[in-house]
LUMMARKOL-997745 format. One record per residue: residue number from 1; residue in three letters; chain; y, z, x of N, C-alpha, C, O in turn. Coordinates in steps of 0.1 Angstrom, whole numbers, plus 2048, in hexadecimal, padded with zeros to 3 digits. Example, Ala and Ser with C-alpha at 12.3 -4.5 7.8 and 13.67 -1.06 7.14 Angstrom:
2
1,ALA,A,7C7,84E,884,7D3,84E,87B,7DF,84E,884,7DF,855,88E
2,SER,A,7EA,847,880,7F5,847,889,800,84F,881,80B,850,886
END
This chain:
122
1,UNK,A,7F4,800,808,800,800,800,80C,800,809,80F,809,811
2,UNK,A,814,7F6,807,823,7F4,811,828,7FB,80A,824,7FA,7FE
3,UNK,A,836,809,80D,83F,80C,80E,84C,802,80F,853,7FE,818
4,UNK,A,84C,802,805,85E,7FB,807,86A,801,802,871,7F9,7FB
5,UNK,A,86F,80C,804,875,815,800,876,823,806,86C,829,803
6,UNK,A,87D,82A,80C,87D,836,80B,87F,842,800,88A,843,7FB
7,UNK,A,875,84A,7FD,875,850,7EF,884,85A,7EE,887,864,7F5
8,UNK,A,88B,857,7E6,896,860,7E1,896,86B,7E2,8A1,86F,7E4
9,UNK,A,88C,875,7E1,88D,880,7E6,893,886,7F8,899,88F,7FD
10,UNK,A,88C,878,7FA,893,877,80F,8A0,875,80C,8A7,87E,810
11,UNK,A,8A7,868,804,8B1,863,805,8BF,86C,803,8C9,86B,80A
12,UNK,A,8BD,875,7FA,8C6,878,7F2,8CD,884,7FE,8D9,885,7FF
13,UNK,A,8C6,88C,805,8CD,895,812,8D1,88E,81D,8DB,891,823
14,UNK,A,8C9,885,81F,8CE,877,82B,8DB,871,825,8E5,86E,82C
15,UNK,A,8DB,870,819,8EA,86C,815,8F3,874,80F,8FF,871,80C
16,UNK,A,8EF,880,80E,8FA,88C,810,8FF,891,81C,90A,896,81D
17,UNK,A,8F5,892,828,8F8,88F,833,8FE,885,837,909,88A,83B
18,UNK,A,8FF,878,839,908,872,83E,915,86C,835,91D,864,839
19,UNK,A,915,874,829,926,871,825,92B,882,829,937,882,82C
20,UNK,A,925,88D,82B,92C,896,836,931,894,840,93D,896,845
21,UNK,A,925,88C,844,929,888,858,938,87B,854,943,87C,85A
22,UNK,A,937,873,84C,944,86B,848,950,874,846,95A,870,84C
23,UNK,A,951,87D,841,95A,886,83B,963,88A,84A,96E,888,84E
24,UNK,A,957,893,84F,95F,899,85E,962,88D,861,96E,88C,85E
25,UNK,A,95D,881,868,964,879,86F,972,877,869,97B,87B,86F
26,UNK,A,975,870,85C,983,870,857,989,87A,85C,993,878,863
27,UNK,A,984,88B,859,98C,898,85E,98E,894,86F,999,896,876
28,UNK,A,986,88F,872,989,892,882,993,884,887,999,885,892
29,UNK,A,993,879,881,99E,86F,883,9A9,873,880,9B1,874,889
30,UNK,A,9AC,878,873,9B6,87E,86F,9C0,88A,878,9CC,88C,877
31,UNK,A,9B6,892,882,9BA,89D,886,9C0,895,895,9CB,897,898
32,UNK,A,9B7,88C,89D,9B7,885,8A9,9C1,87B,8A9,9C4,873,8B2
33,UNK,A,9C6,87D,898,9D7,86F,89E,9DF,874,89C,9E9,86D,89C
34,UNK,A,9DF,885,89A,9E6,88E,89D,9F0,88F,8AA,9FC,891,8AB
35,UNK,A,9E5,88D,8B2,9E5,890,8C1,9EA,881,8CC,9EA,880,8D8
36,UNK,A,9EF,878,8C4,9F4,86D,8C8,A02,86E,8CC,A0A,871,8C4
37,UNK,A,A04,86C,8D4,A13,86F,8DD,A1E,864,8D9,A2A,864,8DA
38,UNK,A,A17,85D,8D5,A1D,84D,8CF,A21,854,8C3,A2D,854,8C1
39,UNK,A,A19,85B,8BA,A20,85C,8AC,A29,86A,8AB,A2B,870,8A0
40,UNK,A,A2C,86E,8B5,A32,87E,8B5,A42,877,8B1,A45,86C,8B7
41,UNK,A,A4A,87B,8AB,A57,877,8A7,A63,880,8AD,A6E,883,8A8
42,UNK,A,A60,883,8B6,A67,88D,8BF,A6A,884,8CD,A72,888,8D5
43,UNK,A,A62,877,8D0,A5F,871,8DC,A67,868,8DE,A69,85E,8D7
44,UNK,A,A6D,86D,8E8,A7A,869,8EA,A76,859,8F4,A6E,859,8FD
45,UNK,A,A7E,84E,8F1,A74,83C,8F5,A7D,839,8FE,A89,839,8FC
46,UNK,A,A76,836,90E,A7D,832,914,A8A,83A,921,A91,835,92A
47,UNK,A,A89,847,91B,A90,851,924,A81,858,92B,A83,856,937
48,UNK,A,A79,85C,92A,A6D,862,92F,A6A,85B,93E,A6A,850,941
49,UNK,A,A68,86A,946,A68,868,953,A52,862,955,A49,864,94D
50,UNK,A,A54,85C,95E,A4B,857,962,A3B,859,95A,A34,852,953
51,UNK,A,A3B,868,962,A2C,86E,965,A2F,876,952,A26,87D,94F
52,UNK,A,A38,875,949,A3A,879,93D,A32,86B,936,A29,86B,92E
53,UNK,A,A39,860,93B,A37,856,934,A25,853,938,A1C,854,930
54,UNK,A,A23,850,942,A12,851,945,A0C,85A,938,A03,858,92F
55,UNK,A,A12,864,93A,A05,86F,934,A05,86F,927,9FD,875,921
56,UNK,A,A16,865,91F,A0E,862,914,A0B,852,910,A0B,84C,905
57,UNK,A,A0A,84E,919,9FE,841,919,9F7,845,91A,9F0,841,911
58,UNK,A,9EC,84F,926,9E1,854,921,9DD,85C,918,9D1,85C,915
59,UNK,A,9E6,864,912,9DF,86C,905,9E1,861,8F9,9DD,864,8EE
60,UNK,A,9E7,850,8FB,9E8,848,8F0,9DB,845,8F1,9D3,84B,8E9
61,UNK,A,9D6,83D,8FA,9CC,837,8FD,9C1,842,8FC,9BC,840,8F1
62,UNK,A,9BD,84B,900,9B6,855,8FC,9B3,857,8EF,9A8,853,8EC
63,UNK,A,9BD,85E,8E1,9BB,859,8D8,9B4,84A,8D1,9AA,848,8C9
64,UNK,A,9B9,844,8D5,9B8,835,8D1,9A6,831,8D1,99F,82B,8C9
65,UNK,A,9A3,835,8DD,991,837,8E0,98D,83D,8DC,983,839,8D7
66,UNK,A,990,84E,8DA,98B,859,8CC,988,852,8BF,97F,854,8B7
67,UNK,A,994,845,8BD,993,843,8AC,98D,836,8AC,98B,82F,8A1
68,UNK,A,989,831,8B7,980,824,8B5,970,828,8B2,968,823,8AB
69,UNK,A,970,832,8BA,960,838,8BD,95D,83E,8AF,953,83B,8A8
70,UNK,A,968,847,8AA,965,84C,899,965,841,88F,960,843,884
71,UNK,A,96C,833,893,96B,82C,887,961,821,889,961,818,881
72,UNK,A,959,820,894,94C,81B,897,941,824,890,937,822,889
73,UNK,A,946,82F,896,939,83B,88F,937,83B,880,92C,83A,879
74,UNK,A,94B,83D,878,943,83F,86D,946,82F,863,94B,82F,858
75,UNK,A,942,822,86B,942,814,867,931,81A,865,92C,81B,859
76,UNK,A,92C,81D,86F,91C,81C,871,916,826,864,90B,823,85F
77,UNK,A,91E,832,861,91A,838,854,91D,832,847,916,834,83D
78,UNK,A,927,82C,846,927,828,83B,91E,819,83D,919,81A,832
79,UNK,A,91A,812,840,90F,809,841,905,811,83F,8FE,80B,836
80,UNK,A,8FF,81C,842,8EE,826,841,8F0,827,831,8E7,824,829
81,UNK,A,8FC,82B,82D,8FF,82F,823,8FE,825,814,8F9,826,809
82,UNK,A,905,818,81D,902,80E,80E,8F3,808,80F,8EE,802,805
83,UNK,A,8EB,80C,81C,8DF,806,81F,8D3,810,815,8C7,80F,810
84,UNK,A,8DE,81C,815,8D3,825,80E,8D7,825,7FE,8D0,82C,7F7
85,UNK,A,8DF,81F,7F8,8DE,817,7E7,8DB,80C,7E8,8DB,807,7DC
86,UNK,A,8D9,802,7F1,8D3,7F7,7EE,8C4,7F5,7F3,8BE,7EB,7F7
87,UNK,A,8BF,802,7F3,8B1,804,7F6,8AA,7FF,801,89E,7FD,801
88,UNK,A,8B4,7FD,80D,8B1,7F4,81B,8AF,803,820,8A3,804,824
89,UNK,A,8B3,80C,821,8B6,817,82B,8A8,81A,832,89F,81C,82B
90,UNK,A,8A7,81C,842,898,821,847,890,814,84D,888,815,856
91,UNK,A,896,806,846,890,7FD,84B,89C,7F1,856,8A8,7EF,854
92,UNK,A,896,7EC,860,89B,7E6,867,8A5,7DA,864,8A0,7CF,861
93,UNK,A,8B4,7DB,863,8BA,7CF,861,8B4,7BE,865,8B5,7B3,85F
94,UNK,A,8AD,7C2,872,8AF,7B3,878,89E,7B2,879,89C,7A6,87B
95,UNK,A,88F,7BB,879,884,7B4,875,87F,7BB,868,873,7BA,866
96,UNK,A,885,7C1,862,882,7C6,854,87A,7D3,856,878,7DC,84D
97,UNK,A,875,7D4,861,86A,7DF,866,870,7EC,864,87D,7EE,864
98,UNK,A,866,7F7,862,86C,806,85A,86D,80B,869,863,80B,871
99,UNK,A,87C,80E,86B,880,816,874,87A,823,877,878,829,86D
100,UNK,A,876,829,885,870,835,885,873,83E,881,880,83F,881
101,UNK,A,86C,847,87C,879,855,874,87B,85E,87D,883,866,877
102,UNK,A,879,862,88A,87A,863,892,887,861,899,88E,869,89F
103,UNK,A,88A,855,897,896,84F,89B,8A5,853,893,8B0,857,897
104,UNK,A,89F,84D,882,8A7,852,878,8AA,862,879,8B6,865,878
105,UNK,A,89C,86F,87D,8A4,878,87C,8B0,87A,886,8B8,881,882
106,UNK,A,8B3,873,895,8B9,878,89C,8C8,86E,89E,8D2,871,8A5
107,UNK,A,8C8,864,896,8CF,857,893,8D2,853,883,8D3,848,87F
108,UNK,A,8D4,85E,87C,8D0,856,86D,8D4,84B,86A,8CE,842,863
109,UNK,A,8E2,84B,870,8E8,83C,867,8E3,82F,872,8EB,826,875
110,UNK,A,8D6,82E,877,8CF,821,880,8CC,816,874,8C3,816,86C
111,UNK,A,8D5,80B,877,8CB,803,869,8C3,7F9,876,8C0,7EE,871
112,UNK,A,8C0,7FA,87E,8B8,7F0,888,8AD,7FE,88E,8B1,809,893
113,UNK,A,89D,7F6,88D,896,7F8,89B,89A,7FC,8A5,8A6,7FA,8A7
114,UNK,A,893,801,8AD,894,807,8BF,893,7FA,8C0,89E,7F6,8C3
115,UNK,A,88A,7EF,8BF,884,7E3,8C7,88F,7D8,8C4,891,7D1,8CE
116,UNK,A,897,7D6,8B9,8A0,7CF,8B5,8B1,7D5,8BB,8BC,7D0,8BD
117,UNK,A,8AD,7DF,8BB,8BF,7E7,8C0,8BF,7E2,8D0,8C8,7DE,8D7
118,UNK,A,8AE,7E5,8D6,8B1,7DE,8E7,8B5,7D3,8E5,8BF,7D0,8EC
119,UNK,A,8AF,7C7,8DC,8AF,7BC,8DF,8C0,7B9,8DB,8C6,7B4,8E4
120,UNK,A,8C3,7BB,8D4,8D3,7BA,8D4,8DB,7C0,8DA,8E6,7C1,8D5
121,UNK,A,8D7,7C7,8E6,8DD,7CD,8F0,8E3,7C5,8FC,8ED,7C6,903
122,UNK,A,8D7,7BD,8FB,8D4,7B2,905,8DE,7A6,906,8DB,79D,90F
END
């Protein structure tokens, strides 16, 4: 008997879990463009001594990498997420094959294989 589906009972904490883990990430973008030296309205353009102006191009650029990595991360939950109402969730995007749960527990939102995620590595 093929399994094509993961039974709802699994689904429904795996996707209360990862619209949590979504949640923080918004909290934590929200908190991290805080900390953007570019959006502080006190910053005075153009008079800032050198080693002032460096350090906040690097706390720009810094931020800037914090909110690419969160919005890759939670790009990748909200895909687990629509994959788990459209009844794909557990199985391999690119050979259809049921993802190890193994994997899923430590990766939930994986919509690809270990063997398919190398090969598109490549």
């Amino acid at each position: 008997m093929k399994i094509n589906k993961f039974p709802k009972n699994l689904l429904s904490p795996i996707s209360s879990f990862l619209t949590a883990q979504l949640d923080k990430l918004k909290l934590r973008k929200k908190k991290i463009s805080l900390e953007d030296p570019f959006k502080d309205k006190s910053r005075v353009m153009g008079n800032s001594s050198l080693d002032t102006e460096a350090e906040e191009q690097y706390g720009h650029a810094r931020v800037s990498a914090i909110k690419d990595e969160l919005n890759k991360k939670a790009s990748q939950i909200e895909k687990a997420l629509k994959r788990i109402k459209s009844g794909k969730y557990g199985f391999c995007e690119d050979c259809g094959k049921m993802i190890d749960t193994d994997r899923l527990s430590i990766f939930p939102e994986a919509t690809m294989c270990v063997s398919c995620e190398k090969k598109r590595e490549k």
